[in-house]
N, C-alpha and C positions, 0 to 999 in steps of 0.2 A: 371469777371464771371457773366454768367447772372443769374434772379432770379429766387430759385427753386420753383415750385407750386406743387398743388398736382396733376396739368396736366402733372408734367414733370416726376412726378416717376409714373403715371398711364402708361406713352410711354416706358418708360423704363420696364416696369413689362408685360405691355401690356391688362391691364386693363383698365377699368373704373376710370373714376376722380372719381365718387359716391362710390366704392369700396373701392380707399385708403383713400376716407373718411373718412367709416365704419372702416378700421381700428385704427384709433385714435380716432372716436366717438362712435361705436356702434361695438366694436370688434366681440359679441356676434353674429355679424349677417355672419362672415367667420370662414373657417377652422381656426385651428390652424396652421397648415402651410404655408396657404396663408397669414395670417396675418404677419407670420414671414416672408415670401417674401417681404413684400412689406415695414416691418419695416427695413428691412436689406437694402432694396434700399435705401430708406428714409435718414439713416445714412449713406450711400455711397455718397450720394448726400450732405450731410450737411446739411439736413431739419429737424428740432427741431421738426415741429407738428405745428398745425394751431395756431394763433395767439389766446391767451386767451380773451383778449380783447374783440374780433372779435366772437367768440365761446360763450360767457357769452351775448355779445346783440343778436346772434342767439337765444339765448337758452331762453333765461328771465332770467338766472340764474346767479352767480356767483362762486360757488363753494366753498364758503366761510362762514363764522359765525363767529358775535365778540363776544367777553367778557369784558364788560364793566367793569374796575375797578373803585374803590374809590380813587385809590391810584397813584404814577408812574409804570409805568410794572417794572422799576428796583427795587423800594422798596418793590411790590408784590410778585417777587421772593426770597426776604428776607424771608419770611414770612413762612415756612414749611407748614401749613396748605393751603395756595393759591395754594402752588405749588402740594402740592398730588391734590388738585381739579383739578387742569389745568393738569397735568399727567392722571385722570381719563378721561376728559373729551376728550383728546386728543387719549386718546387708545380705545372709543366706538367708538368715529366718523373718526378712522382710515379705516376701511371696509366700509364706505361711500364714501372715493374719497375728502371727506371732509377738507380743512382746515381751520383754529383756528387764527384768530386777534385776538390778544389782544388789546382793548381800552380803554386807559387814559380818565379819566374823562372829562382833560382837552385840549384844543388845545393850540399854538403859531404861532403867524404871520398868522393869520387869521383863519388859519386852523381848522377845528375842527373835530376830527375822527369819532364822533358818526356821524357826519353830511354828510362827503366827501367819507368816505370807502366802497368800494361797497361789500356787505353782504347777507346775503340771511335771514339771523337773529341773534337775539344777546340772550345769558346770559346776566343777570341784576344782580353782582356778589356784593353784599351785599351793592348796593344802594337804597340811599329812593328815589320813587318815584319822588320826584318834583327836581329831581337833573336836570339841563338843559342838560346834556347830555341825558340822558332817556328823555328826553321831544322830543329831536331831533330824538331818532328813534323812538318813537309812531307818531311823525307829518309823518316818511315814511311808517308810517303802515307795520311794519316790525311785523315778528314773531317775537315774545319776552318770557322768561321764566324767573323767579325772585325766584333767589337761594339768603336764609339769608336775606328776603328782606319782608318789607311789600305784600300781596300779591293784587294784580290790576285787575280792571275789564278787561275780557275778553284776560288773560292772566295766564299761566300756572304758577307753584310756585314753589318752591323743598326746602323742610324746615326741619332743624333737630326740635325734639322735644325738644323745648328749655326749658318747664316749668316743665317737668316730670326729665329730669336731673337735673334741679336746687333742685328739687324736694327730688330725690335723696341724692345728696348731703348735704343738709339741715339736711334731716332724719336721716344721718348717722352721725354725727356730734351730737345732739340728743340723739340717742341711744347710743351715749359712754358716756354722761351724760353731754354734757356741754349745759351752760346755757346763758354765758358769750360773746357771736358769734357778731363778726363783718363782713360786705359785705363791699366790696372793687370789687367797680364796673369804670364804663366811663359814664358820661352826657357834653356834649360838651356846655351847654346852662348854666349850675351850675358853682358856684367858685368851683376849686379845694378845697378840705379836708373835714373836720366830716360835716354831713348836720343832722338835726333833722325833714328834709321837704321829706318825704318817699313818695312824689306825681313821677310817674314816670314820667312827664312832659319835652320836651327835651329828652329824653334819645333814641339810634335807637331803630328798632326792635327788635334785637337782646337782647340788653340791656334791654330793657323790656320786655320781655318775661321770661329771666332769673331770675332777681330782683322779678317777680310777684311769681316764683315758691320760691323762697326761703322766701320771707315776709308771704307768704299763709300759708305753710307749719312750719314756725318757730311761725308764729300768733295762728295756733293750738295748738301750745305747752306753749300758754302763753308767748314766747320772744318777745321782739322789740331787735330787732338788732342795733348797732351800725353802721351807713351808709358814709365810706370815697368813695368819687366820685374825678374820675381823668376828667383830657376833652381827652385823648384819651388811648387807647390800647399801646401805644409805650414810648419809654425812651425820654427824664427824667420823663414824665409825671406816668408812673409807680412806680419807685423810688422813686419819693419825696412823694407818697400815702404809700408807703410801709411803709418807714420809720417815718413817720407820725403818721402811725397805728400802728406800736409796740411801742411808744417813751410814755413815763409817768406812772404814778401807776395806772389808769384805766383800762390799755388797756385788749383786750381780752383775753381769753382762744384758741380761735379757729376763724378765718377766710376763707370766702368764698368769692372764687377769680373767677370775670367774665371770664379769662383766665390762659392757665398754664404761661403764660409769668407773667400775675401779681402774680402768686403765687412763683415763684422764686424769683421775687423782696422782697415778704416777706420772704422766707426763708430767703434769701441773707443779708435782714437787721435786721431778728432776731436774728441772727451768730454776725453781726457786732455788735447787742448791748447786747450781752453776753448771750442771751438765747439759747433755745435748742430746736429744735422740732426733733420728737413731743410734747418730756415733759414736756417745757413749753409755748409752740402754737402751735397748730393743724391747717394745711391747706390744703384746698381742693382746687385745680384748675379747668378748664372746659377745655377740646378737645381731651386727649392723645395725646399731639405733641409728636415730640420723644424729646424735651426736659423733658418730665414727667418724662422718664425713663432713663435720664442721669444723672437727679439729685441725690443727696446724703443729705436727704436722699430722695429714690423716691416717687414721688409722687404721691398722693390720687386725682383722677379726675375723671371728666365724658366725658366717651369717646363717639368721633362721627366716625362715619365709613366713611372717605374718598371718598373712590372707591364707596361706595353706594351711596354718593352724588353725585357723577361728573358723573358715567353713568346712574342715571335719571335726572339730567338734562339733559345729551345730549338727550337723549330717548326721553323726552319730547319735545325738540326744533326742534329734527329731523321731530316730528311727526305731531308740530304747521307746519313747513313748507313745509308737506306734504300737509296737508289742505288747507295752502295758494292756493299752487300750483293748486288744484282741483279746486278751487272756493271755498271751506266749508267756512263757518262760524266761526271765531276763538274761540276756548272750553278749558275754563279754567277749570285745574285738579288741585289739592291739592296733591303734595308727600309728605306725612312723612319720614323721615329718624330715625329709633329709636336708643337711647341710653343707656349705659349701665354705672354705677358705678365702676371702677376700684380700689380696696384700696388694699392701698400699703403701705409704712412706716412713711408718714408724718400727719397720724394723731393716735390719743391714748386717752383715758380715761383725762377728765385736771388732772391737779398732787394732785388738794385735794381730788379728788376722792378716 
């Protein structure tokens, strides 16, 4: 069978090649009947539609955008919070025509996605800057937008208010009267366990922004906190901080957890060593995963609004690569995403109160 072109369902409809072009590129420019004419030939003949390939070096375009992770994509969709952002970010840029790479930090067998993937721009999804994946698409002078991330010159940002939650949460912890507060944080650069070196040195952005509101905020009320640092957000490295920070006659009244994943580790290991929370440890975690609210008991956190995260950044990335496209000048914005305290049954009064 010979091969179909869009000269052969033009003869067949009896149109224009330029016509059944418009309908697979520029539908807007035919009826709606016509268009279904010529898509119904189209399927009769067994022709898919112009080659993408071929349509993206027409165009300049590709029709696509990545999302740089820190992480593998399979261990990213572990993660409940990645995944409501990628759900967000995938339901604004669905009326665009738009689709969503996900890219691995890292490549294999030479490969490297930031580098090879043809894109039109990327999410910079809670990398630091000098990551060589982001090195590789700032060398393509790609649109870029940096969600949870350092924010870069001449690059847009999209950032939850990290220091006013930490903020938050501090204060409330505070006004139940305790005194006794330890943070249970991530520094990848630090040994694991108690540090007396409160310099945020090493730690991401994320991490230090959160750490700043709570040292600021606990510093006004006359506390130094007690400081267990893990080197990453995930297990075991969680656990062995958890149970570290409840173990001995020191230990706290109340803990403030960079996430709700390390505040369950606390809860989990304050149950294993016989205590109780909230009555005898108060714990706040950071995000409202829906683990916050499956716990038992549930848990006191500061929540981020997902869905307001992922559709401005897509907002913003669509908008960088609007300008691209024009010629403009790339114009870095600043989004806040604000936050709100959510308390719930894992914190109380400490028990001398």
């Amino acid at each position: 069978m010979s091969r179909v072109t869009l000269q052969t369902i033009a003869d067949r409809v009896g149109v224009s090649r330029m016509t059944v072009s418009n309908a697979f590129s520029r539908p807007d420019q035919l009826s709606a009947q016509m268009r279904r004419t010529i898509l119904d030939a189209a399927a009769d003949l067994g022709y898919v539609g112009p080659d993408p390939s071929a349509r993206a070096l027409a165009r300049g375009t590709t029709g696509a955008v990545g999302v740089l992770l820190t992480e593998s994509v399979g261990t990213a969709f572990l993660d409940p919070m990645a995944a409501a952002f990628f759900g967000a970010v995938a339901e604004e840029l669905a009326p665009t025509g738009m689709a969503v790479v996900l890219l691995p930090s890292s490549g294999s067998e030479g490969r490297i996605p930031a580098r090879d993937i043809p894109m039109d721009g990327a999410l910079i999804y809670g990398c630091a800057a000098d990551y060589p994946a982001v090195d590789w698409l700032v060398k393509r002078k790609l649109p870029l937008v940096f969600v949870d991330g350092e924010p870069v010159d001449d690059a847009s940002s999209v950032l939850l208010d990290e220091r006013h939650g930490s903020r938050l949460g501090a204060q409330h912890l505070l006004d139940l009267g305790h005194r006794r507060i330890a943070v249970l944080t991530m520094n990848s650069t630090r040994p694991p366990g108690w540090t007396s070196d409160l310099s945020l040195a090493g730690s991401n952005f994320v991490a230090r922004e959160r750490q700043t509101g709570w040292l600021e905020t606990l510093a006004e009320a006359g506390v130094t906190p007690a400081v267990m640092s893990v080197h990453d957000n995930a297990e075991p490295d969680v656990s062995q901080g958890a149970r570290a920070l409840v173990a001995g006659p020191d230990r706290p009244t109340a803990v403030l957890c960079f996430s709700d994943l390390m505040a369950a580790a606390v809860v989990h290991a304050a149950e294993d060593a016989g205590l109780r929370v909230p009555e005898d440890i108060s714990v706040v975690g950071f995000d409202d995963s829906p683990l916050s609210r499956r716990m038992r008991p549930a848990l006191t956190t500061v929540r981020q609004d997902f869905d307001a995260k992922g559709k401005a950044a897509a907002l913003a990335l669509t908008s960088a690569i609007a300008r691209s496209r024009s010629g403009a000048p790339p114009e870095a914005e600043e989004h806040r995403i604000l936050v709100d305290l959510v308390v719930r049954d894992s914190t109380a009064p400490p028990h001398s109160a």
